[in-house]
N, C-alpha and C positions, 0 to 999 in steps of 0.2 A: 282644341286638341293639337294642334298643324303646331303653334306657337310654343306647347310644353315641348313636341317633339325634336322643334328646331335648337331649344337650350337645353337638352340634354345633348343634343351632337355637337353644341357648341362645347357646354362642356368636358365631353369625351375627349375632346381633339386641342383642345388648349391645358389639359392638366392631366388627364389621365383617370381612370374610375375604377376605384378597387382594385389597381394593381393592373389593367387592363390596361395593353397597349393602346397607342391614339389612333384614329382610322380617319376613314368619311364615307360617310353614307349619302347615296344622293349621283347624279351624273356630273362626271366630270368632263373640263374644257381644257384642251394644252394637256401638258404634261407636268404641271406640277400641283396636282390636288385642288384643286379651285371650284368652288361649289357656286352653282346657279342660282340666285334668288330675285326676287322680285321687289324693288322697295320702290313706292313714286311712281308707278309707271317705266322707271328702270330698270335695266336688268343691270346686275353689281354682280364683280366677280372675289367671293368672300376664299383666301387662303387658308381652308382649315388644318391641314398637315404642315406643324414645322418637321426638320429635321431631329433623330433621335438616334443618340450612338445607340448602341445596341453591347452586351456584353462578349460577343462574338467577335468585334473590332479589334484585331490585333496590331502591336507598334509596328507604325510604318505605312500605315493604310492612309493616313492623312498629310496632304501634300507639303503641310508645315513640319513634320516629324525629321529629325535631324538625323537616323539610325541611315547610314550607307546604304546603296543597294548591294545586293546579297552577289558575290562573286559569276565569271558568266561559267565557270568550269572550274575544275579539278585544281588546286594550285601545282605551279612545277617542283619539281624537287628540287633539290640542290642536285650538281653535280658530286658525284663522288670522289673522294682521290686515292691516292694510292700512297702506300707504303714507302716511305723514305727509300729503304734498301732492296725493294721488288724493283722498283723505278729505275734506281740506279742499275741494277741490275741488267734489267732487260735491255736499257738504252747500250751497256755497254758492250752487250753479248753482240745486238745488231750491227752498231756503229764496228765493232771491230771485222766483222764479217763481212762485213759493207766495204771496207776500207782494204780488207785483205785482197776481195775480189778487184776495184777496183785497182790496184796494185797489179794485180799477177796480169792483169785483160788490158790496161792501159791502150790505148789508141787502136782496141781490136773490138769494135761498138757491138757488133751482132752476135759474139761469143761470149761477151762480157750480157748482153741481155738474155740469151739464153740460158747460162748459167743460173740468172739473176728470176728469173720467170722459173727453170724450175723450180727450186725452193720458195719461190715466193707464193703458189699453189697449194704447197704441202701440207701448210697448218688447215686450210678448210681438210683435207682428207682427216686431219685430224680430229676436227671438230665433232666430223659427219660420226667417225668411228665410235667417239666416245656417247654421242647421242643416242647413236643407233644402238648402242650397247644397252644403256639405261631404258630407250624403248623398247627392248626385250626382254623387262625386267620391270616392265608395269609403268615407266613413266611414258605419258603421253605429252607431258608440253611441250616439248621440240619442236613437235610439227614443222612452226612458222621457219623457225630458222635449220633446221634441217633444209628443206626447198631453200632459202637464200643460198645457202654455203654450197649447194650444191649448183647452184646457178653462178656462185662466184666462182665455185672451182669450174666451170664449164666456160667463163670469158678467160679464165688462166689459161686456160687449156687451149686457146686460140690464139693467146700471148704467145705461147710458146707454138705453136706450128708455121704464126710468123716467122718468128724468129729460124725455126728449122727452114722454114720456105731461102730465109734471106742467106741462106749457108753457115747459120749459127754454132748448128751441131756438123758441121763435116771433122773433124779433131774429134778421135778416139778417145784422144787425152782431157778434150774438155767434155765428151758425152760423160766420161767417168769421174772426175771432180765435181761434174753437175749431181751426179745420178749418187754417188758418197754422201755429199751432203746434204740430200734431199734424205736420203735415208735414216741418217742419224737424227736429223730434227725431226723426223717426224716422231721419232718414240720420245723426243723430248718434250713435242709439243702433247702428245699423248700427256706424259706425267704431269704438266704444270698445269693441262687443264683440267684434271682430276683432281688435282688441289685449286686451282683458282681460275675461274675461266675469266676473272677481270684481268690477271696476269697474263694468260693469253691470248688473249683478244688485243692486250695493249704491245704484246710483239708484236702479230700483225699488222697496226697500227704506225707501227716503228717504219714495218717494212715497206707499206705501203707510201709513206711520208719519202722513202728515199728512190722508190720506184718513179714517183713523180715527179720530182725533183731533177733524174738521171734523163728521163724521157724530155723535161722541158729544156734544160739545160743543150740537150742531142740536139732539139729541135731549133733551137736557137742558133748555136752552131754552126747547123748544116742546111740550115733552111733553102739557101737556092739551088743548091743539089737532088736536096727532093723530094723539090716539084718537079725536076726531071724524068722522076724515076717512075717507071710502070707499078701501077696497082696490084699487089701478086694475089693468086685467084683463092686461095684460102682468104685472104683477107676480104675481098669481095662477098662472096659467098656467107661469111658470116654474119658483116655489116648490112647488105644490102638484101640479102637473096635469103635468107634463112627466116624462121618464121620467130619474128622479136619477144616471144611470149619470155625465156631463159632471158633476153638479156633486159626489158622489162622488171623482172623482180629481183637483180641484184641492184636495181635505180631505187632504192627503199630512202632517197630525201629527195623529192623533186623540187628542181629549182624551177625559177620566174623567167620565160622566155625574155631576152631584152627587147626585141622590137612590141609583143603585143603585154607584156606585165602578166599574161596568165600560165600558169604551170603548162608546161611541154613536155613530150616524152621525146628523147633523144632519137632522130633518125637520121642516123651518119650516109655521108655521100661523099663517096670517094672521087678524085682526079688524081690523084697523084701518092706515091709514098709516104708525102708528108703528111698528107689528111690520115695515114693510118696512123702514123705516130698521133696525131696528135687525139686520134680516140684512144689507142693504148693506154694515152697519157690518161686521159678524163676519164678511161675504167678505173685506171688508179683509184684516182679521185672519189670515183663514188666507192670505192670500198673502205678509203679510210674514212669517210665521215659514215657509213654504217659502226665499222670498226670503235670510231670515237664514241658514237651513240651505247653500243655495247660496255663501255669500258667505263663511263659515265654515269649510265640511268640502266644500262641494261634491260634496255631496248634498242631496238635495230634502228626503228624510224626517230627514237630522242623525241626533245618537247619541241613547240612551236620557235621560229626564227634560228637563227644562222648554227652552223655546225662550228668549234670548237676544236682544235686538240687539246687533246690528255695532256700532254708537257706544257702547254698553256695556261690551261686551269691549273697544273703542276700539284704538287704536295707541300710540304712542311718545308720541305727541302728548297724548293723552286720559291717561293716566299719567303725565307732569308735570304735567298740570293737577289730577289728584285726589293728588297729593304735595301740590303746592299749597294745594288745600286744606285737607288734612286740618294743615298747618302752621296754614292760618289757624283753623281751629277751625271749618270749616264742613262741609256736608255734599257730597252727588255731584252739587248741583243738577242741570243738564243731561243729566247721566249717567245717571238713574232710568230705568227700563226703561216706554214708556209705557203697557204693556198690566198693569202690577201693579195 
């Protein structure tokens, strides 16, 4: 009886029986199916379980399968771009405005930034207005960026009491050039974002590129001057003394500390004048790569690795011109990213 019972488990487990998967019956040793028997006075260890795909095995489960592994996330998008003559547009509307000021303030740094800081505030009032409208009016998505823009208008806001602290605004004549043109752009920045908020988001962007640029350029300049200069106590106060929560969530792309490689939150420390400019300068900075992110992917934080501008990635426009050039043997002049 022991011997018929032992050739039907052998048979079971070497061919299968009416359709009946293979098994083993009996105690097992190790872990690979190995049945106990007695032959001679020996014990022998008989292998009755081979391996058996199963119809549940799907491609790619087997270490020879050539099929890729499956992506780790989301793919990124493409950046988006903008309209030949939106582009044009906006850059020109800035660049002249930029250029007019620039002109009228020539060699007058603290009036020319204050001027420059009001309006350059005014489109978040704009933003906020138009969101908060739509939120009273059943849309909820804003949220996120309702709180940024309001956190970005609240480091403008501190741009500017700088600048008032440094005797920016003492001139009648430039509180009211300042306080004109904030006015007017803001019902313009109203209309364009009601039609396009990539259109306005990528002024801002504009503005921000020349805010940074005006501040490094000062700093450069005037550098051993000052470090002379006393810390003025608005600017303390906000840096140092205030509770970082606001200035926190307009940091929406956190960069790579240089000495330890891991993301840091910015904790400015002042000595001098010039440590203030030179956060003024880097508030810039983080609002135009929000800015870019917005105008791009339309999201604040953008996809994984480096920030980008808009005129960079360019349009149709900006892509025959660097065809252009690279015919004539030149480089991306105006094209260089100005934060490299």
């Amino acid at each position: 009886m022991n011997k018929v019972l032992l050739l039907f488990i052998l048979i079971v487990n070497a061919e299968g029986f009416g359709g009946m998967p293979r098994m083993a019956l009996g105690p097992k040793v190790g872990g690979s199916g190995q049945f106990v028997r007695k032959m001679g006075g020996k014990v022998v260890l008989r292998n009755l379980i081979r391996p058996t795909l199963y119809s549940t095995m799907q491609p790619g489960d087997l270490p020879s399968d050539p099929s890729p592994p499956p992506p780790s996330g989301p793919p990124v998008p493409p950046p988006k771009k903008m309209d030949d003559r939106l582009y044009t547009l906006n850059k020109t509307i800035i660049d002249t405005v930029y250029d007019i000021i620039c002109f009228v303030y020539k060699d007058k740094d603290y009036p020319r930034f204050f001027v420059l800081e009001t309006v350059a505030r005014v489109p978040y009032f704009a933003y906020l207005s138009v969101l908060h409208l739509r939120e009273t009016f059943g849309d909820r998505s804003g949220g996120e960026r309702m709180r940024t823009h309001y956190a970005e208008a609240d480091n403008e806001l501190h741009h500017l009491l700088i600048m008032e602290s440094l005797g920016g605004n003492d001139s009648i004549i430039d509180r009211t050039i300042a306080q004109s043109m904030a006015f007017g752009y803001y019902w313009y920045v109203i209309v364009v974002y009601f039609v396009s908020e990539q259109a306005a988001y990528h002024l801002s962007e504009l503005i921000e590129d020349h805010a940074f640029n005006t501040y490094d350029g000062f700093l450069k300049k005037n550098e051993a001057k000052l470090k002379t200069l006393p810390v003025p106590d608005i600017a303390r106060k906000y840096y140092e003394e205030d509770n970082p929560f606001l200035f926190d969530l307009f940091c929406t792309v956190p960069e790579t500390d240089e000495e330890t490689g891991q993301f840091s939150k910015r904790r400015p420390k002042l000595n001098s004048l010039y440590d203030v400019f030179v956060n003024v300068r880097n508030d810039e900075r983080e609002h135009w790569k929000t800015l870019c992110n917005l105008v791009q992917y339309e999201d604040m934080k953008g996809p994984p690795g480096g920030v980008v501008g808009s005129k960079v990635i360019g349009t149709q426009l900006d892509e025959d011109l660097r065809e252009k050039r690279k015919l004539e043997g030149g480089g991306l002049g105006d094209f260089k990213n100005p934060f490299d």
